[in-house]
C-alpha positions in Angstrom: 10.7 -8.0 -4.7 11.4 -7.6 -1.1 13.1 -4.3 0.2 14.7 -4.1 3.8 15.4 -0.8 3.9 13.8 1.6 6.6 14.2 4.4 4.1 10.6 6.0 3.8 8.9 5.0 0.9 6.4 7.3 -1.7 4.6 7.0 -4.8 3.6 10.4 -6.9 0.9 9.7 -9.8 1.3 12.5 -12.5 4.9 13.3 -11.9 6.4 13.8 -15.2 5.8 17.5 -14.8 4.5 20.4 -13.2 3.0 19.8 -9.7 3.4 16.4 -9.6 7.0 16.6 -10.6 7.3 19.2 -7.3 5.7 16.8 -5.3 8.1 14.3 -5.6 10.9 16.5 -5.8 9.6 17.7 -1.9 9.5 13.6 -1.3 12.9 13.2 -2.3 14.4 16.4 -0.5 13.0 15.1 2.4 14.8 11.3 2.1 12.0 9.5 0.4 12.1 7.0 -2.0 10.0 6.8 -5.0 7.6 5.2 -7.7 6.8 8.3 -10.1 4.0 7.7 -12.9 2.4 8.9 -15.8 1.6 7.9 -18.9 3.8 10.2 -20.8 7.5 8.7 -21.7 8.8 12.3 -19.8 8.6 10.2 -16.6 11.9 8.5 -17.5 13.7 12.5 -17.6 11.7 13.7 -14.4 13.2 10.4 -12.8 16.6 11.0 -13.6 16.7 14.9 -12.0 15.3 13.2 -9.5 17.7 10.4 -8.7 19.8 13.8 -7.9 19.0 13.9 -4.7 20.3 10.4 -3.6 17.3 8.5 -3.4 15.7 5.6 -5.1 13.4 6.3 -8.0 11.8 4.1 -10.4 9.0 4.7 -12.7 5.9 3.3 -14.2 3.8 4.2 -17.2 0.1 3.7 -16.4 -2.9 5.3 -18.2 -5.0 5.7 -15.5 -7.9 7.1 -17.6 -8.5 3.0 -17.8 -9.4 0.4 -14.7 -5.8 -1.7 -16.1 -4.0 1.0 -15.8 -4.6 2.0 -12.3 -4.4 -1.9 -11.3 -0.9 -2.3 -13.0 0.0 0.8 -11.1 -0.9 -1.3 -7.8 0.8 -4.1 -9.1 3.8 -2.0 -9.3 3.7 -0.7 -6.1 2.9 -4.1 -4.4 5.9 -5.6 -6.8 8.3 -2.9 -4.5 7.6 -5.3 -1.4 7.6 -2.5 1.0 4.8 -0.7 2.5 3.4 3.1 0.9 4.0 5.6 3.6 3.2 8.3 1.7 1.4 8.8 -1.8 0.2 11.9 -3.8 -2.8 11.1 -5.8 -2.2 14.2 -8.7 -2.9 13.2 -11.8 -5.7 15.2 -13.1 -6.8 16.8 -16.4 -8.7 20.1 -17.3 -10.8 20.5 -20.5 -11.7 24.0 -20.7 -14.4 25.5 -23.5 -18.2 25.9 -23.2 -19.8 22.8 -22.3 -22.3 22.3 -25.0 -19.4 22.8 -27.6 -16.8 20.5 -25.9 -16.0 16.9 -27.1 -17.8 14.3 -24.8 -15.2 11.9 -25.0 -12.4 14.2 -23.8 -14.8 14.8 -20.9 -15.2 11.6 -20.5 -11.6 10.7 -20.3 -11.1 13.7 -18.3 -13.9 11.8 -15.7 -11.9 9.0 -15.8 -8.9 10.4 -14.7 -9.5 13.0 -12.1 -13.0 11.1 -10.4 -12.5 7.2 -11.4 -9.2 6.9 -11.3 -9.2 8.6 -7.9 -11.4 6.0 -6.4 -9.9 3.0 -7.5 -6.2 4.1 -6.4 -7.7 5.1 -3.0 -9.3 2.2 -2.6 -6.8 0.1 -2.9 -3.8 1.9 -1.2 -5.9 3.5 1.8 -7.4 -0.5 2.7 -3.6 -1.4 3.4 -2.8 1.7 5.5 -5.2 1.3 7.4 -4.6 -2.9 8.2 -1.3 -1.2 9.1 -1.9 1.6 11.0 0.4 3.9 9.3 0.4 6.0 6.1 -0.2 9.5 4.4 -2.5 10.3 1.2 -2.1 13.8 -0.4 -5.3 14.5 -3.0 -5.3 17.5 -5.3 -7.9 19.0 -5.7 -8.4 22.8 -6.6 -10.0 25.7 -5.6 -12.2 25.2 -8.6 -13.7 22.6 -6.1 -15.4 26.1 -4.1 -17.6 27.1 -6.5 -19.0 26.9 -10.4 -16.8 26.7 -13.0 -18.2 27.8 -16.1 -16.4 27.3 -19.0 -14.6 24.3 -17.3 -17.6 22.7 -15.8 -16.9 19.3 -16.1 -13.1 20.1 -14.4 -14.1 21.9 -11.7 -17.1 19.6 -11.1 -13.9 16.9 -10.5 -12.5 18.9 -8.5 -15.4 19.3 -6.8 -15.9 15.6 -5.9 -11.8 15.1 -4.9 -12.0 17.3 -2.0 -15.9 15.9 -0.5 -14.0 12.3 -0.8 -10.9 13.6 0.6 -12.5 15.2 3.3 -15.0 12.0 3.6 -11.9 9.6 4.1 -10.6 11.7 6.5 -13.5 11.7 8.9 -13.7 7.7 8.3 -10.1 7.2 9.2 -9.7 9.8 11.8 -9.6 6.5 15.0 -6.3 5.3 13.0 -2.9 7.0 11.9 -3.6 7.3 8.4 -3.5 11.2 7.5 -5.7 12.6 5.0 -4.8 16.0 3.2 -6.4 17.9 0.1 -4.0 20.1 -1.8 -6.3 22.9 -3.1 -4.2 24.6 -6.1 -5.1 28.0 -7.4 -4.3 28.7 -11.5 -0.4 27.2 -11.4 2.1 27.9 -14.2 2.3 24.1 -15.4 1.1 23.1 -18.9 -2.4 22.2 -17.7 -3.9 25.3 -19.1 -2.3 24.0 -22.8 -3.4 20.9 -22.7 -7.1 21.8 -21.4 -7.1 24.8 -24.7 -7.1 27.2 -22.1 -3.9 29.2 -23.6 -6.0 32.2 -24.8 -8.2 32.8 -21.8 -8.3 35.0 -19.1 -6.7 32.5 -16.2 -4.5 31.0 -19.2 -2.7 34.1 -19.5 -2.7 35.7 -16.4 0.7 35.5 -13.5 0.1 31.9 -11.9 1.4 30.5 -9.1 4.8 28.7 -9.3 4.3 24.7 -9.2 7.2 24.2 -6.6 5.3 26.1 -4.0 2.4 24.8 -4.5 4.6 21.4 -4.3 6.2 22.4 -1.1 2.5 23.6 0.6 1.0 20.1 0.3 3.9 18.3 1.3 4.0 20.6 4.2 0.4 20.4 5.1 0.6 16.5 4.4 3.5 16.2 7.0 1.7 18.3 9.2 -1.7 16.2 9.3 -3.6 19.3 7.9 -6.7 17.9 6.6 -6.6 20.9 3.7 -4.0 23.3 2.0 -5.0 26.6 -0.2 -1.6 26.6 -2.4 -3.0 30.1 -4.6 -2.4 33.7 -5.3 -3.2 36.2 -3.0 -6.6 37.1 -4.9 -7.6 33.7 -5.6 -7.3 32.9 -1.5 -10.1 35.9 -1.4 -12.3 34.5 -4.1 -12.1 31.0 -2.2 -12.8 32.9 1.0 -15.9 34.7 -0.6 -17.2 31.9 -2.7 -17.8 30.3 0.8 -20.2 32.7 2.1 -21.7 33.9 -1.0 -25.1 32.3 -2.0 -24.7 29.9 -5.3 -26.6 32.4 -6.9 -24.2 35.0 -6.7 -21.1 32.8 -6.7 -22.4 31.3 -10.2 -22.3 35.3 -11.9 -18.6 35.5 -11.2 
């Protein structure tokens, strides 16, 4: 399908709620059009509030845990017949619980979505931005990416990973006009913490951050070729701030 229109064109993985759902809610406020994915059937909802705003949405169910599901995500997006000028790789998973008592295959999975997943959509997208000249890729990440996680280690280990490669791509591309910025969440009042059996813990229940400003931060950031964002409460913005100058040692106790 071929598409003439100059309207800019973006594509949100994760979208059918929480931050992902902000992010493309920011993409739409600001004119763009939109693929939206996830593998929940939610996306078809998120889709319609966001046809609100008078732009072009469609939608895509992909598990990307799997290497078919992030190639029939590409396939969609090459199946638009216009070029990717923005896209917000989100989609991302958190298993929390002591790691020697966790189920391996939810880590796995977890793996696959927030690491493997990541790859493989970047690698494929950032190769065509680059033959053009021209594009935007937002990655979050999280400010579990700073330091240890205990008690989510394989999660924040992930995290860990999105922002080195974010911040990798970005050197690599810096000679072209493909921008490169890592949205760094802090605890965000989304149904992450549910999913990841997190509800009774100390992060789980404590004030979080509201998802559409953590949405509106990285979209901000993104627009303004920032090559990082710290979207977080006030005193997670300190712990990030300490965990960098503290020896692992130290930063592993907290």
């Amino acid at each position: 399908m071929q598409n003439e229109s100059n309207t800019p064109f973006a594509v949100v993985t994760g979208a059918s709620s929480g931050i992902g759902l902000e992010l493309a809610r920011q993409f739409a406020g600001h004119g763009y059009d939109l693929l939206i994915t996830s593998e929940s059937e939610r996306i078809e909802s998120a889709a319609e509030q966001l046809r609100s705003s008078g732009v072009i949405v469609t939608t895509t169910r992909a598990d990307l845990r799997t290497y078919e599901g992030v190639e029939s995500l590409y396939a969609r997006i090459n199946a638009e017949g216009r070029p990717v000028d923005a896209i917000a790789i989100n989609a991302g998973v958190g298993v929390g619980g002591p790691f020697l008592e966790n189920d391996l295959q939810r880590e796995i999975d977890l793996i696959n979505l927030n690491v493997v997943s990541v790859v493989h959509l970047a690698k494929r997208v950032l190769k065509d931005m680059v033959d053009r000249d021209e594009g935007r890729i937002l990655f979050t990440a999280s400010i579990a990416a700073e330091m240890p996680g205990p008690f989510e280690a394989v999660y924040a280990a992930s995290k860990a990973f999105v922002l080195s490669f974010a911040e990798a791509l970005r050197n690599e591309v810096k000679d072209t006009n493909v921008v490169v910025t890592a949205l760094q969440p802090g605890a965000t009042e989304t149904n992450f913490f549910h999913r990841a059996g997190m509800d009774d813990t100390k992060v789980g229940a404590d004030k979080k951050s509201d998802p559409a400003d953590v949405a509106k931060a990285g979209f901000e950031a993104l627009m303004k070729k920032k090559d990082h964002v710290v979207a977080a409460m006030t005193k997670e913005k300190i712990q990030v701030a300490l965990g960098q100058v503290t020896p692992e040692t130290g930063s592993a106790d907290r």
